[in-house]
C-alpha positions as CSV (number, residue, x, y, z in Angstrom):
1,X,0.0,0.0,0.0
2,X,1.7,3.4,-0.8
3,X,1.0,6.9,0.8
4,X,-0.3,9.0,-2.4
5,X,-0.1,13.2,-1.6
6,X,-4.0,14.7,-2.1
7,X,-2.9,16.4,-5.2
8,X,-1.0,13.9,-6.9
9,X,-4.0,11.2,-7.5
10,X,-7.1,13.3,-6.4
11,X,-9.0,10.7,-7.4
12,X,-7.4,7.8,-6.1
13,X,-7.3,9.0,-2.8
14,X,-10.8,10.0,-2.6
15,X,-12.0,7.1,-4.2
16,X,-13.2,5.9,-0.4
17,X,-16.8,8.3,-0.5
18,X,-18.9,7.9,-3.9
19,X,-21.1,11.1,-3.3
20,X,-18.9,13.9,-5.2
21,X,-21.2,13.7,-7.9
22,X,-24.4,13.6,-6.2
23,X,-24.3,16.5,-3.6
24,X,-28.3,16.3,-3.5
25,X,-28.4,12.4,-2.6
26,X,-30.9,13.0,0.4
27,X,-32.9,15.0,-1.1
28,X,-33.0,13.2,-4.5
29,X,-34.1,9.5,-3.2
30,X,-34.3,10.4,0.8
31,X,-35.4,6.5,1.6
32,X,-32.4,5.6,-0.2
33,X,-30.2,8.4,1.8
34,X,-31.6,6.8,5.4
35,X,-31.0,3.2,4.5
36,X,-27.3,3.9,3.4
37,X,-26.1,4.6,7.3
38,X,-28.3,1.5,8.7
39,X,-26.6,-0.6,5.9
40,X,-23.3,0.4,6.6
41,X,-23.6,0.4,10.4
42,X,-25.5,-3.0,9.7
43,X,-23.0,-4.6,7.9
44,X,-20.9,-5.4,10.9
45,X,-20.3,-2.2,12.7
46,X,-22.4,-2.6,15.2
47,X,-22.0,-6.2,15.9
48,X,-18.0,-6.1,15.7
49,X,-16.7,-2.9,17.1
50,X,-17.6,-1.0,20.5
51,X,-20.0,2.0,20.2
52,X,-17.9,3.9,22.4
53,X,-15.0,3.4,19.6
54,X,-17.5,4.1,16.9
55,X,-18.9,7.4,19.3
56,X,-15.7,8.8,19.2
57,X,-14.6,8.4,14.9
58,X,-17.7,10.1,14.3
59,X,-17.0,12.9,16.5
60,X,-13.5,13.9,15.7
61,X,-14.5,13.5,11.9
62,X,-17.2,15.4,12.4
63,X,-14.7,18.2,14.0
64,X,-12.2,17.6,10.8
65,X,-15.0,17.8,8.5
66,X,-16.7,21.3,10.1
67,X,-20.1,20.3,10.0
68,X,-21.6,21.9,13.1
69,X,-24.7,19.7,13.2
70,X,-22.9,16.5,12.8
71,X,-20.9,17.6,15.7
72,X,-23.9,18.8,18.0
73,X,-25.6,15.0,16.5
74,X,-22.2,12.6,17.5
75,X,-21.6,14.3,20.8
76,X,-25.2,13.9,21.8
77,X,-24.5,9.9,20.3
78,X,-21.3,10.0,22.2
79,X,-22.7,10.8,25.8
80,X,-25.7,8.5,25.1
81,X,-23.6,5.6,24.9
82,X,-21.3,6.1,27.6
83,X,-18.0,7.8,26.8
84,X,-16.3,9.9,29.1
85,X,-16.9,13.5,29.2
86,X,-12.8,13.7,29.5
87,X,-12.6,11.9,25.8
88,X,-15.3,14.2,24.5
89,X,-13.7,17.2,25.9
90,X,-9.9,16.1,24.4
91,X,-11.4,13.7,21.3
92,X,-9.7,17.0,19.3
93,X,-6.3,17.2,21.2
94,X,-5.9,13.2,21.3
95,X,-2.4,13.4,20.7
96,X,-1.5,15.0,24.0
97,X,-4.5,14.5,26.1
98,X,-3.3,10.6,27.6
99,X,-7.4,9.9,28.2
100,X,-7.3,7.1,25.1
101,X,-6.3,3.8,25.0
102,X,-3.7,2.4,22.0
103,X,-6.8,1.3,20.2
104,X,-8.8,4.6,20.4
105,X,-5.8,6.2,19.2
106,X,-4.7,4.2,16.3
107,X,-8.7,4.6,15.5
108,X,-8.5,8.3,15.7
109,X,-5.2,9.2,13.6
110,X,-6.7,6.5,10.7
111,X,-10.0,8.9,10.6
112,X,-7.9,12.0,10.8
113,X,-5.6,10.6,7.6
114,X,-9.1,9.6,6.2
115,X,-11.0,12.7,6.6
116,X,-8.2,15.2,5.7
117,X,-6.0,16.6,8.5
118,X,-3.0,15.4,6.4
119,X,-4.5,15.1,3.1
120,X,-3.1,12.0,2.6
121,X,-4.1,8.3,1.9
122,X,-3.9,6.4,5.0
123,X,0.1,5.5,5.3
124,X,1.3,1.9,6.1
125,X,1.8,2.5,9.7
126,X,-1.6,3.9,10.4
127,X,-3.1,0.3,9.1
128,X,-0.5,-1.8,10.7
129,X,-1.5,0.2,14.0
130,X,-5.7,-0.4,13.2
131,X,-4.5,-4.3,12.9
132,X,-2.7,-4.5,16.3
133,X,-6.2,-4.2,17.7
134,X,-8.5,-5.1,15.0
135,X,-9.6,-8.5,12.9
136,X,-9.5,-7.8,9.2
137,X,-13.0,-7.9,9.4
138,X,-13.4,-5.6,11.8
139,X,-11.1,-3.3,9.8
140,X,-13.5,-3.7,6.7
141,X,-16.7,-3.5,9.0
142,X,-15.0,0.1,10.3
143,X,-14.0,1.6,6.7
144,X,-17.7,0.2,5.5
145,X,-19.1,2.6,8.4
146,X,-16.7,5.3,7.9
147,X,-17.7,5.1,4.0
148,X,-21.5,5.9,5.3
149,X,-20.8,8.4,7.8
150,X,-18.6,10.4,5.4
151,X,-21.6,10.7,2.8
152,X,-23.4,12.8,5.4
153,X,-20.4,15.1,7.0
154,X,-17.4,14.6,4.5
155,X,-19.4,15.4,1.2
156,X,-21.2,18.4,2.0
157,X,-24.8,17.0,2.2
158,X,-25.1,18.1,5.9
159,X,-22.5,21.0,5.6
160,X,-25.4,23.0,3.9
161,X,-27.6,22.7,7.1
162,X,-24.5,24.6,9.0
163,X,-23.9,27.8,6.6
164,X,-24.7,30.6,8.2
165,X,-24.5,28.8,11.7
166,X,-22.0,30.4,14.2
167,X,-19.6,27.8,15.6
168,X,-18.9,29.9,18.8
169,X,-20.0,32.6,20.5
170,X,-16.6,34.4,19.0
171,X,-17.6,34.1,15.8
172,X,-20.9,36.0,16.6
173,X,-18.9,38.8,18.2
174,X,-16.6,38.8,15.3
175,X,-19.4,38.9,12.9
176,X,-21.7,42.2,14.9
177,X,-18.3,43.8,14.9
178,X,-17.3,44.1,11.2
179,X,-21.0,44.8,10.3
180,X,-20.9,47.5,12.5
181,X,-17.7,49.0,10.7
């Protein structure tokens, strides 16, 4: 498996979500765009991997992906199944915070090499990591959820729900201030 650079195959590297060309999915065939998450959650998610686990990849690619509602959604999902308000507080700065296992880490940096924090395929390391704690099924059962998920907050068919939506109470401030100039 090689490490491609996002400019160098765009389309080799993105290959992994198949809704580029369809940013009006939901709207289009809307039973189709529900049944596309239970599939993929269906398919072995849910049976395989721990929802705390899956709580916490949607979250942080939620955060990488900007979609304000997805975030609000998986953080709500995220304290409904159990996970610590210390992960949900440092799911963001998991690097430093030492609140997350081995296997919630190697879990974390694949969704951040997936989502686009380094704009780069998913190097050999980051898989050899997922496989110190995963079956190879579990691994397929994960990237078949993270292949659902991404439809909703990594192709823009949520982000539209967020324009206009201020992330902070900053950005609000910010905002009244340069109208008022």
């Amino acid at each position: 498996m090689e490490t491609v650079r996002f400019g160098e195959a765009y389309e080799r590297v993105t290959s992994y979500t198949s809704c580029r060309a369809y940013k009006d999915f939901a709207r289009l065939i809307p039973h189709a765009a529900a049944l596309v998450n239970v599939a993929c959650f269906e398919a072995g998610a849910s049976s395989t991997l721990d929802e705390h686990l899956i709580a916490l990849l949607d979250l942080r690619a939620s955060q990488i992906n900007g979609c304000l509602l997805c975030v609000r959604h998986y953080l709500c999902r995220a304290r409904s199944v159990g996970v610590s308000m210390a992960k949900e507080e440092h799911v963001g700065a998991w690097r430093r915070s030492g609140v997350f296992s081995p296997c919630e880490e190697a879990v974390l940096s694949w969704a951040e090499h997936l989502a686009g924090v380094f704009r780069l395929s998913v190097p050999d390391a980051v898989w050899l990591a997922l496989q110190d704690y995963f079956s190879d099924a579990q691994i397929a059962a994960l990237f078949m959820y993270w292949n659902g998920n991404e439809l909703w907050s990594g192709d823009d068919v949520l982000r539209c729900c967020t324009v206009g939506m201020p992330t902070s109470a900053d950005s609000v401030s910010v905002s009244s201030i340069r109208e008022k100039r």
